[in-house]
C-alpha positions as CSV (number, residue, x, y, z in Angstrom):
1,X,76.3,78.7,127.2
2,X,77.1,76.9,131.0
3,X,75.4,78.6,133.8
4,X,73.7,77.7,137.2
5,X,70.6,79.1,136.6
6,X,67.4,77.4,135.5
7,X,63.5,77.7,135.1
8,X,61.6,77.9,138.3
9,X,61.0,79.9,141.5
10,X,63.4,82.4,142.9
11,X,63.2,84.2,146.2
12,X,64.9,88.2,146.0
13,X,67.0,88.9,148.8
14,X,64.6,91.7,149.7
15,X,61.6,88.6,149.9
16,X,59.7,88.8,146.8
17,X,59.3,85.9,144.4
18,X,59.9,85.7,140.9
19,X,59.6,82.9,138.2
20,X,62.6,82.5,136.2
21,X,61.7,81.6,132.4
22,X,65.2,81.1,130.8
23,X,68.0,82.6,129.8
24,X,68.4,84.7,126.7
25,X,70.6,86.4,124.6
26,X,71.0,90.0,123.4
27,X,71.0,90.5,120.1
28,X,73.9,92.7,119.8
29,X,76.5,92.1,122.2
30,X,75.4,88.2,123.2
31,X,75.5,88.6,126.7
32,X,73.1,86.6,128.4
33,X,70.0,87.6,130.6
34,X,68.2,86.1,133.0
35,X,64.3,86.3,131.8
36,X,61.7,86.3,134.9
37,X,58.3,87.5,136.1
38,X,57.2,89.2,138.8
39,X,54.8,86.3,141.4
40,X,53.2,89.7,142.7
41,X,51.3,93.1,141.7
42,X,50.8,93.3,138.4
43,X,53.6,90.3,137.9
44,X,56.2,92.5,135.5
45,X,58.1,90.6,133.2
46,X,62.0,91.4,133.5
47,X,65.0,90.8,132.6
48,X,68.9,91.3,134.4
49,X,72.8,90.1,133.7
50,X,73.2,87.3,134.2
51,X,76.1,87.6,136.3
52,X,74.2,90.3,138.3
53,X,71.1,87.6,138.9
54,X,74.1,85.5,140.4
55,X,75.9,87.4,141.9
56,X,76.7,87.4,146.0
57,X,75.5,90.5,147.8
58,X,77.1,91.9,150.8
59,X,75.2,94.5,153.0
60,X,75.3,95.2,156.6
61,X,72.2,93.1,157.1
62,X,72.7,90.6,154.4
63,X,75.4,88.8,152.6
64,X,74.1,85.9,150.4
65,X,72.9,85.5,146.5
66,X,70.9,88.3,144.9
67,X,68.5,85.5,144.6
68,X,67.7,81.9,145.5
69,X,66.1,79.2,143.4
70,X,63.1,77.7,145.9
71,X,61.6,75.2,143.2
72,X,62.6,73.3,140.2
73,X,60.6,72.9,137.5
């Protein structure tokens, strides 16, 4: 499975952070999600698409990724 996005710390367009765990696959129809935690409140753990993790978002007052790796681990 070739993809772009790997474990560390993303930045949401919106500003929050999140730490990305991996990708995984569903079960049934083995499409891939992105697997990451909340790095505030009551830090969620999530999951999205992956091609909606990647994808380019274009708003009046933003147009850039939905998110933005800031560290490597």
């Amino acid at each position: 499975m070739a993809h772009s996005v790997k474990p560390g710390i993303y930045r949401h367009y919106k500003g929050h952070d999140y730490e990305v765990l991996g990708v995984a696959l569903h079960t049934e129809t083995e499409e891939p999600h992105v697997v990451y935690r909340a790095l505030y409140g009551d830090y969620t753990l999530c999951i999205r698409p992956l091609n909606m993790f990647i994808e380019e978002i274009k708003k009046a007052d933003y147009t850039g990724p939905r998110f933005k790796q800031t560290k490597v681990f």
